[in-house]
VOGU-3710 file (C-alpha; in Angstrom, 3 decimals, decimal comma):
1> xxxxxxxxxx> -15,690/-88,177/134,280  -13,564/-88,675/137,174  -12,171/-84,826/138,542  -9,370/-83,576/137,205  -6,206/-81,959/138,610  -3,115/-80,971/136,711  0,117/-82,651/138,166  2,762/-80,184/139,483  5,033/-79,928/136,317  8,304/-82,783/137,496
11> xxxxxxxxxx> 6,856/-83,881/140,345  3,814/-84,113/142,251  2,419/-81,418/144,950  0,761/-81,683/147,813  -2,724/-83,834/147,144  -4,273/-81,342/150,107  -3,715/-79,005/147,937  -7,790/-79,240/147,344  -8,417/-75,575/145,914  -6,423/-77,068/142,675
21> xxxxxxxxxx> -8,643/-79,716/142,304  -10,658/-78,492/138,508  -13,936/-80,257/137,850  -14,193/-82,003/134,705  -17,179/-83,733/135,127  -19,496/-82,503/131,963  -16,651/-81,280/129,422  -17,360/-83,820/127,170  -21,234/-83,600/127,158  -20,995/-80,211/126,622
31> xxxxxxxxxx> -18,365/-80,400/123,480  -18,500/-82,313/120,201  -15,546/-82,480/117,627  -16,030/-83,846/114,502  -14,102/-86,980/114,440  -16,198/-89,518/116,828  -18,401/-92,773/117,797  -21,964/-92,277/116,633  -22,199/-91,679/120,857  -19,478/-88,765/120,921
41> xxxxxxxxxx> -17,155/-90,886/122,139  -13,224/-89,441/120,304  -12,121/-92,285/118,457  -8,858/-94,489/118,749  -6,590/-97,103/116,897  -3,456/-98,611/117,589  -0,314/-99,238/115,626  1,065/-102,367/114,189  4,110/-101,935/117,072  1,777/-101,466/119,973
51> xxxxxxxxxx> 1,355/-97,789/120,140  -2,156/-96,247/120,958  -3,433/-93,126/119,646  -6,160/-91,098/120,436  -7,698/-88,138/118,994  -9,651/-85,212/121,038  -11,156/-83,160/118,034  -11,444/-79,385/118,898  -11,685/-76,744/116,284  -12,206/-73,470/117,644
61> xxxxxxxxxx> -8,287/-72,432/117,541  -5,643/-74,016/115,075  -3,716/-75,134/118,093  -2,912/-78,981/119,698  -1,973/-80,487/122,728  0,050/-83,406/121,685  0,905/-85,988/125,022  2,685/-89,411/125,255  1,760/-91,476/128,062  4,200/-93,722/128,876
71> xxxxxxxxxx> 2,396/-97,224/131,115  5,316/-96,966/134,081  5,234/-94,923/137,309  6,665/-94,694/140,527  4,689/-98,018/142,120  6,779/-99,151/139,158  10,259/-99,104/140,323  12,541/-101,516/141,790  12,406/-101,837/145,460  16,224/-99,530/146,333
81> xxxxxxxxxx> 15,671/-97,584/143,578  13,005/-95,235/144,587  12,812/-91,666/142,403  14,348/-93,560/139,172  10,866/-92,629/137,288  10,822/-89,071/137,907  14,433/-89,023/137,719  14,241/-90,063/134,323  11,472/-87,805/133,616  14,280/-85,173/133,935
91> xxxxxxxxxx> 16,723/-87,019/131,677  14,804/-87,404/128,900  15,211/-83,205/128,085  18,953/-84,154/128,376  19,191/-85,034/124,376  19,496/-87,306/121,798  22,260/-87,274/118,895  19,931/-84,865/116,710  18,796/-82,435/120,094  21,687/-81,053/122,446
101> xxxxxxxxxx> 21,521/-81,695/125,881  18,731/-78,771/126,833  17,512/-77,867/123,267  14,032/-79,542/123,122  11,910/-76,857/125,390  14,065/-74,284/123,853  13,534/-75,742/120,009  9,232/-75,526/121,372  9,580/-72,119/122,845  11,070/-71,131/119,446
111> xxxxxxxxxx> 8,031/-72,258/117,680  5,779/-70,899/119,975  4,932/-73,246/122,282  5,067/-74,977/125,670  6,060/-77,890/126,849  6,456/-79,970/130,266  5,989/-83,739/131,763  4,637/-85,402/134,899  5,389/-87,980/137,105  2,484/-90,220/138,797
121> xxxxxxxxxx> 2,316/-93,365/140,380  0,986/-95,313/137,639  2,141/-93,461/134,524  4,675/-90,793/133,153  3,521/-88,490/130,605  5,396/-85,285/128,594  3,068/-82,743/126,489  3,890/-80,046/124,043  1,114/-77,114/123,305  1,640/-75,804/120,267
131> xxxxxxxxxx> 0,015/-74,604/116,589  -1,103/-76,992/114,476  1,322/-76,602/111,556  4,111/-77,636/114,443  2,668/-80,711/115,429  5,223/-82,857/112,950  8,102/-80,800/114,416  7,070/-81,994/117,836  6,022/-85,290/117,318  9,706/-86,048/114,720
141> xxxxxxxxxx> 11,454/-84,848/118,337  9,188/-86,871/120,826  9,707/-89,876/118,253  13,468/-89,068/118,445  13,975/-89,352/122,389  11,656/-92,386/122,666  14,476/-94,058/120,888  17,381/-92,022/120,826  18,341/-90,784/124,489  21,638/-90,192/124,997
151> xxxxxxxxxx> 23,194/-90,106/128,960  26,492/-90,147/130,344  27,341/-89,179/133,760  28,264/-85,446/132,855  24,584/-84,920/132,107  22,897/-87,449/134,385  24,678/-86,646/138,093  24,237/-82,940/137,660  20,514/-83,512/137,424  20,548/-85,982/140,222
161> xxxxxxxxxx> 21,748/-82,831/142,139  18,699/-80,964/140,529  16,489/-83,472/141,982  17,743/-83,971/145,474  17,321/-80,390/145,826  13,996/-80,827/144,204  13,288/-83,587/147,085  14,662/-80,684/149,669  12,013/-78,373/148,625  8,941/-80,045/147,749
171> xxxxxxxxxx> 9,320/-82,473/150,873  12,111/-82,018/153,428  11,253/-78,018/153,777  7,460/-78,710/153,673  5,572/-79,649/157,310  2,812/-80,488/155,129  4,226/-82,870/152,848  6,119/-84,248/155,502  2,676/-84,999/157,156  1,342/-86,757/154,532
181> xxxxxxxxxx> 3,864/-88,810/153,513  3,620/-90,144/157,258  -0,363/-90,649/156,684  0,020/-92,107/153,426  2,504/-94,315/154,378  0,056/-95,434/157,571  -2,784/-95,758/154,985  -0,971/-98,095/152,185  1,653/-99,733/154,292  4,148/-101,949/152,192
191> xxxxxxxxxx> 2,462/-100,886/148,534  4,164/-98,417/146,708  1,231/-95,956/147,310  2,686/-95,410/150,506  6,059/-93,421/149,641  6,861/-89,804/147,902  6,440/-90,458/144,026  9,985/-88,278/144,000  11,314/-91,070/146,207  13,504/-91,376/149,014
201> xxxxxxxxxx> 16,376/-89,432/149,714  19,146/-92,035/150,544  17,759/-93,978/147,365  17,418/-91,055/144,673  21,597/-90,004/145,852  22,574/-93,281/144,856  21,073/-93,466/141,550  23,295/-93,782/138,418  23,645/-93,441/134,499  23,181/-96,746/134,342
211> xxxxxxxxxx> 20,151/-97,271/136,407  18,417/-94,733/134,424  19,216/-96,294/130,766  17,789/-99,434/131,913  14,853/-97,932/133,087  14,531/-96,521/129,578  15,033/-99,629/127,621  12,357/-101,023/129,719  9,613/-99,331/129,822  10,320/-96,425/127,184
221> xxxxxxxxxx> 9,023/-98,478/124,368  6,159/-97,599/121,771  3,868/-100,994/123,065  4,287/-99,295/126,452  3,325/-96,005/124,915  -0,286/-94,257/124,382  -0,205/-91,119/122,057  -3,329/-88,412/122,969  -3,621/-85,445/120,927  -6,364/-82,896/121,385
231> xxxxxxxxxx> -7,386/-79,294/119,035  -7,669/-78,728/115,445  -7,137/-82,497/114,306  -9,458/-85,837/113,586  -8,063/-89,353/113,816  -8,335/-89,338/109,895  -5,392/-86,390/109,811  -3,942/-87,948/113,048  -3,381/-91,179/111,549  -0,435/-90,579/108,737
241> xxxxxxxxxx> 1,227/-88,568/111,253  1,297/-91,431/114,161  2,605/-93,589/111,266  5,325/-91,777/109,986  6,900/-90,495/113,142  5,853/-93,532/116,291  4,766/-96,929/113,657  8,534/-97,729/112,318  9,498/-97,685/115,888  10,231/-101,023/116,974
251> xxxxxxxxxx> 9,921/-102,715/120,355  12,502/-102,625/122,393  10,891/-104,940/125,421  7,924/-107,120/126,047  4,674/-105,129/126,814  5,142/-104,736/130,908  2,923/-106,691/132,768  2,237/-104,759/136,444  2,751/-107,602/138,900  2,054/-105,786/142,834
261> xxxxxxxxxx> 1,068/-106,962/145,741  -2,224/-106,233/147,043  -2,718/-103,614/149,212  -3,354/-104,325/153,237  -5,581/-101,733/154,205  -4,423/-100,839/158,650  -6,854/-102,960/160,828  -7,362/-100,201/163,349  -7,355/-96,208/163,117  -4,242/-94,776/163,110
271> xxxxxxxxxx> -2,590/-90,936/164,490  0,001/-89,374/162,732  0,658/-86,243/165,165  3,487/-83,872/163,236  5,274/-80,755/165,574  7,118/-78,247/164,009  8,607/-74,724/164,557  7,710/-73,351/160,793  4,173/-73,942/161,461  1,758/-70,808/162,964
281> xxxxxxxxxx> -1,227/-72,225/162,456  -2,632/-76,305/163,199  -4,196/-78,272/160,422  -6,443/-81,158/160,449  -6,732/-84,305/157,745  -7,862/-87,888/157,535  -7,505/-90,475/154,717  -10,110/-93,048/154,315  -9,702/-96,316/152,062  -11,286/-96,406/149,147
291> xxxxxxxxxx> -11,529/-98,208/146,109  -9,880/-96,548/142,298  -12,790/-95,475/139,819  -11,901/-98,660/137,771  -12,356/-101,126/140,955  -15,419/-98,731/142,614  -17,661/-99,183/139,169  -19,124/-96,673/136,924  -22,141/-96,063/139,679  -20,101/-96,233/142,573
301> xxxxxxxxxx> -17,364/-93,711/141,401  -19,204/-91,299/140,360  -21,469/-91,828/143,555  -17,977/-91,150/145,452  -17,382/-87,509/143,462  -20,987/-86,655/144,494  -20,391/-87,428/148,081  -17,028/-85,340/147,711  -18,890/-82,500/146,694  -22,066/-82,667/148,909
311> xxxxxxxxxx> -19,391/-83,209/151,969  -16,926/-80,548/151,686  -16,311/-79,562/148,083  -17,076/-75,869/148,799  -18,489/-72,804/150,222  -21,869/-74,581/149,688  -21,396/-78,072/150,965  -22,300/-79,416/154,153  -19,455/-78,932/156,696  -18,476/-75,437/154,956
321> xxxxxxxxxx> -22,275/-74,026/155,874  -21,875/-75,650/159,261  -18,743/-75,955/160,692  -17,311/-72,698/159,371  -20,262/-70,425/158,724  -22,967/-71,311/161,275  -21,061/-72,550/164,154  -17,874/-70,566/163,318  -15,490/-73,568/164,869  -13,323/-74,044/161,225
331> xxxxxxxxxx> -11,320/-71,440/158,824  -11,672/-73,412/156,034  -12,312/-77,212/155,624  -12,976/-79,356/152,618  -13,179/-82,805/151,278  -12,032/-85,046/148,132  -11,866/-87,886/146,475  -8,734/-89,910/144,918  -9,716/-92,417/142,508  -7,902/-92,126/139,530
341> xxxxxxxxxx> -5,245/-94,928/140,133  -4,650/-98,392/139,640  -4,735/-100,129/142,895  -6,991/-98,266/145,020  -7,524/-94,865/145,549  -8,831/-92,614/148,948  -11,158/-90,289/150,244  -10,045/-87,221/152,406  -10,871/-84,445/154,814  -8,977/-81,767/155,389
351> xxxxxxxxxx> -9,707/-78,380/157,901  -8,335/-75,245/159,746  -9,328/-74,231/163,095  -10,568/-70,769/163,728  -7,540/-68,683/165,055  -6,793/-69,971/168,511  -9,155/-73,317/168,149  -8,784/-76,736/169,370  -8,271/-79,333/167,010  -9,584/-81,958/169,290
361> xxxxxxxxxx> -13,206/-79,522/169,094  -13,073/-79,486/165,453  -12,240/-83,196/164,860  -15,540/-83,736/167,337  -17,801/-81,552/164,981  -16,405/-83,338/162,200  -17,297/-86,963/163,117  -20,824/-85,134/164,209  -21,438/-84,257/160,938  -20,677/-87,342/159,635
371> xxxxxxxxxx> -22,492/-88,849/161,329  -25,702/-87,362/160,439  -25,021/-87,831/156,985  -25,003/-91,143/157,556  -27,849/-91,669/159,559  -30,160/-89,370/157,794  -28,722/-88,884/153,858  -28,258/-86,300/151,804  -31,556/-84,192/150,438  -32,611/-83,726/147,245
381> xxxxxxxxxx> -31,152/-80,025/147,307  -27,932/-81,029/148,038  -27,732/-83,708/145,545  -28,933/-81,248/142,470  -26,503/-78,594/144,288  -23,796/-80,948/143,790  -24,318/-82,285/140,625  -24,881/-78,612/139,205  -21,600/-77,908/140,664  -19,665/-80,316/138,801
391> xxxxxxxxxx> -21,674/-79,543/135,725  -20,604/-75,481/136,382  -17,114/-76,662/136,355  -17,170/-78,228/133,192  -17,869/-74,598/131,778  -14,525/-73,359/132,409  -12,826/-76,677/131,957  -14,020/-77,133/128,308  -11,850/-74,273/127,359  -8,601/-76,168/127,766
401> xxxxxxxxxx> -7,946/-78,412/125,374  -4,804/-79,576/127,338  -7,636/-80,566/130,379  -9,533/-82,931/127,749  -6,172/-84,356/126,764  -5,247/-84,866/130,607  -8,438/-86,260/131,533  -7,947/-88,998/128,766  -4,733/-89,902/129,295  -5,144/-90,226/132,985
411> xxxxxxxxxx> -8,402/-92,185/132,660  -6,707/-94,419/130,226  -3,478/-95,147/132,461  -5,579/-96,087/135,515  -7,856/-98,356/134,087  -10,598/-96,891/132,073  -11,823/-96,958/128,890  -12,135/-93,966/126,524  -16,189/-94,985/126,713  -16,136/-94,968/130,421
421> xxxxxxxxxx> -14,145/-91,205/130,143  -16,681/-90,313/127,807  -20,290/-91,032/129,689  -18,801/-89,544/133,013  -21,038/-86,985/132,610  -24,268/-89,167/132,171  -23,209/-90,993/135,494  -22,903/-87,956/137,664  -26,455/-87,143/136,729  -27,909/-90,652/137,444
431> xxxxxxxxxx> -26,394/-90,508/140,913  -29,024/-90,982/143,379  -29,495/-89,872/147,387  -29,635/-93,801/148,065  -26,364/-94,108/145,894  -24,111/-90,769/147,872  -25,323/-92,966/151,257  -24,203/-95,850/150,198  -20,882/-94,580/148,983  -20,426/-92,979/152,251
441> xxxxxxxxxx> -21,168/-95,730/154,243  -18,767/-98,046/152,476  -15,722/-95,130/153,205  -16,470/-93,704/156,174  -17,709/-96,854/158,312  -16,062/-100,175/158,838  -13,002/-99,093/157,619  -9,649/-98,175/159,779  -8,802/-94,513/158,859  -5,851/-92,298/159,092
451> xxxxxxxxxx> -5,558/-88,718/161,272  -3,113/-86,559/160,909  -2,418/-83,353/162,755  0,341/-80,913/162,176  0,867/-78,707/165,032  3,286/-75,630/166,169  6,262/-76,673/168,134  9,161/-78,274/167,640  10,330/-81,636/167,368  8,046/-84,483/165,028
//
């Protein structure tokens, strides 16, 4: 299965933010519910208005995670209005004629559980945790605001203020997400890839009531919707529920129909050199193209996590043992890869320099290493290394229900199939030494990258 990484609740964080990076890889292998394909596989159906719904059976605790995925996203919006799908990931808590303005994540907290929502590129998603005799109560309000949202300007510009602030924080006031909104905009060009998923700040100031209701009645419709719920339920208990509370909802728009230009990778290798005064210490990253796990292929995809891994997915892969512990020239340093989106995803480095290092040193040890790997491979120990790894990580994943339910639901908005989610696991483990070289030779050669640095100083 593709790796996971929980969303920054509202808004994304940084995507160097590596260390948060979970592996998923095995969860599934290693659990069984009771409510499956003869292959494991959680079963699905989908209501006479459009709605899917998925179950994620999971009885050790009489507890669910209960998530609507909603098919729209940032690359969704209208070219000038920039932010409008987070935006309105923050007005849908604002009420409906049956909820005050505020009351539904004080109405779960009163019942015991949690709630929150997330904003990606491709999809918009809000989830409630909470004991299984509550899932009605949640679903009856989740039901509510997919049809009933109320706005008016005394709720909606407030919140507008909440998010520019938001925007401050999370972008303005960070070196590092300034950096990378530079790079990614140098990587994807034109596409919508290449902006802040919170948007831009002229744009988002400029946004009104009426901008956000349309962007409701758009896309907030149930044959836009998919419902995943994971714990102490089958798709035989699921069913009634989904029926009573999401099936008499009608449609309130045509399915949407993603219509987006392809993306034009840069035809030569591009710098992105970022100075600035709230920065001690220089980092170091580079985005490569690369295809989305839906685009790469089953083999190919998975081939792309093992070459993560091998590369720099810890304190045992190749430029950790070499560049930081043998030679000494890096602090920290570490690789991923991006592939759970629609139109194409990426593969990145990122590293430190030893207190008072050269970047310009480490980049050269960097593009050494590579180098070998792709002239010589990976061995057999590093493969089983890696693919142990992933496996390890499943171990601790399997223990949240809400990761299962995320892992879905992502998988499902960016063009997989609840079989393809499934046999993750069974890929990893047919990767092959031939297969990690080939999927580093299609990312890291022939293919214009991006370099960033962010260095001390002042100025950009």
């Amino acid at each position: 299965m593709p790796r996971f990484r929980f969303l920054a609740p509202r808004v994304l964080g940084p995507a160097v933010a590596v260390i948060l990076i979970a592996v998923l890889g095995a969860t599934i292998l290693l659990w069984r519910g009771g409510d499956e394909t003869a292959s494991g596989a959680p079963l699905s159906f989908r209501l006479a208005n459009g709605m899917e719904v998925l179950a994620i059976p999971d009885r050790r605790a009489p507890v669910v995670t209960h998530m609507v995925w909603y098919r729209v996203g940032a690359a969704d919006e209208t070219p000038g209005k920039t932010g409008l799908a987070h935006f309105l990931e923050h007005l849908m808590f604002k009420g409906t004629a049956d909820i005050a303005p505020g009351q539904f994540s004080r109405i779960v907290a009163r019942n015991g559980g949690q709630d929150n929502a997330f904003t990606h590129y491709d999809f918009t998603a809000y989830f409630q945790v909470i004991a299984k005799d509550r899932l009605p109560l949640v679903m009856e309000m989740e039901a509510d605001r997919m049809t009933g949202l109320e706005l008016t300007d005394a709720e909606v510009l407030p919140e507008r203020d909440v998010v520019m602030e938001e925007q401050r924080t999370r972008v303005e006031n960070n070196p590092m997400s300034l950096l990378q909104a530079e790079m990614n905009a140098a990587l994807y060009g034109d596409h919508p890839y290449g902006r802040d998923i919170i948007g831009h700040k002229e744009e988002i100031e400029t946004l009104t009531t009426e901008d956000a209701l349309d962007f409701y009645n758009r896309f907030y419709t149930p044959n836009n919707a998919t419902l995943v719920v994971a714990g102490d339920i089958s798709l035989d208990e699921l069913r009634p529920l989904a029926e009573k509370y999401y099936g008499s909802i009608a449609q309130r728009a045509p399915t949407f129909e993603r219509e987006r230009a392809q993306i034009a990778w840069p035809e030569e290798d591009r710098r992105v050199v970022r100075r600035d005064e709230r920065v001690h210490e220089p980092t170091w990253l580079r985005f490569y193209p690369a295809p989305d796990y839906s685009n790469a292929g089953a083999r190919e995809g998975a081939a792309f996590d093992v070459l993560a891994e091998i590369l720099g997915g810890g304190q045992t892969s190749r430029l950790y043992r070499n560049l930081v512990i043998t030679q000494g020239i890096a602090a920290s340093i570490g690789s991923w890869y991006e592939g759970s989106r629609l139109d194409a995803g990426k593969f990145g480095l990122y590293a430190l320099p030893r207190v008072g290092g050269a970047l310009e040193d480490l980049e050269k040890a960097i593009d050494a290493e590579i180098a070998l790997l792709l002239a010589e491979g990976v061995t057999a120990e590093e493969l089983d290394r890696a693919k142990t790894v992933i496996a390890a990580g499943a171990v601790y994943a399997r223990d949240s229900q809400r990761a299962m339910a995320y892992a879905y639901g992502e998988g499902l908005m960016t063009g997989m199939s609840v079989t393809d989610i499934h046999e993750w696991p069974d890929r990893i483990r047919a990767v092959t030494a031939s297969d990690v070289l080939g999927a580093a030779r299609s990312v890291l050669t022939g293919r214009a990258a991006v370099t960033g640095e962010l260095l001390p100083g002042g100025g950009a």
